[in-house]
Phi, psi and omega in degrees: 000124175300169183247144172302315168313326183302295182286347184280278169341295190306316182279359201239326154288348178271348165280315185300304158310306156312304175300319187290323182305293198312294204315326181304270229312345183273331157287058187256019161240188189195135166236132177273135177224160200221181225247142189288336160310298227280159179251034172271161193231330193180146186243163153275183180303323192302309160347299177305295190287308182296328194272305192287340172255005172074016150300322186224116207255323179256149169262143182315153192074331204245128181295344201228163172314123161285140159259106156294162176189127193273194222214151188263167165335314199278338206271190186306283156352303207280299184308288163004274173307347168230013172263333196246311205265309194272359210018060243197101172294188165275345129307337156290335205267324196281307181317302163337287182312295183295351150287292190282340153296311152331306196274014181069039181255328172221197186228160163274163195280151162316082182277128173236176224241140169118130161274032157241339156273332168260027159268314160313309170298305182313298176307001171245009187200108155297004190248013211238159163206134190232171161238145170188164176340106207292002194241347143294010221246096162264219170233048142242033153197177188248122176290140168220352159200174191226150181246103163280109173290125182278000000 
């Protein structure tokens, strides 16, 4: 027979373990998202890869400077996106940067903390493009592409 701190314990890991499920299951997509104006309708991986990574400086179709915009380290969205799309550990992503910032090619992206702040920006800059959470994906901002997490 268990003693109570044991069943007290058993439940609190078992709660722990739930919660640790849900919170994954809730990042279980990633939408690359654009300003709902813009006239991208939809982007590819290379595309993708090429913009988050400061390769491609204008968004396709457009005349003008992309504003990217990340996601901080810790967060979900941001691990997805460059462990799956970009195939990029965060130390790899940080060397990278700082080779092509040094070397004058590109600029780094805007990070804000959150899918509501870069849902707030994108929709407020037709030039900007972010990620977030595909189940934060309203119409103040435009999905152009979706990264399925399996």
């Amino acid at each position: 027979m268990l003693k109570f701190t044991q069943v007290s314990l058993a439940k609190k890991l078992a709660l722990s373990v739930m919660l640790c499920f849900v919170s994954f299951s809730c990042y279980a997509d990633v939408s690359v998202v654009v300003h709902p104006g813009s006239n991208i309708e939809s982007l590819t991986t290379k595309q993708i890869r090429k913009l988050f990574l400061g390769r491609l400086r204008m968004l396709p179709n457009t005349d003008r400077d992309v504003v990217v915009v990340d996601q901080g380290v810790d967060s979900l969205p941001h691990k997805y996106m460059y462990s799956e799309l970009v195939s990029m550990t965060p130390d790899n992503l940080k060397r990278y940067r700082a080779a092509y910032l040094f070397g004058g090619k590109g600029r780094l992206p805007i990070t804000l903390k959150g899918d509501d702040q870069v849902k707030d920006f994108v929709a407020g800059s037709l030039y900007a493009i972010g990620y977030i959470d595909a189940a934060s994906v309203d119409d103040s901002v435009k999905s152009v592409y979706l990264l399925s997490i399996d």
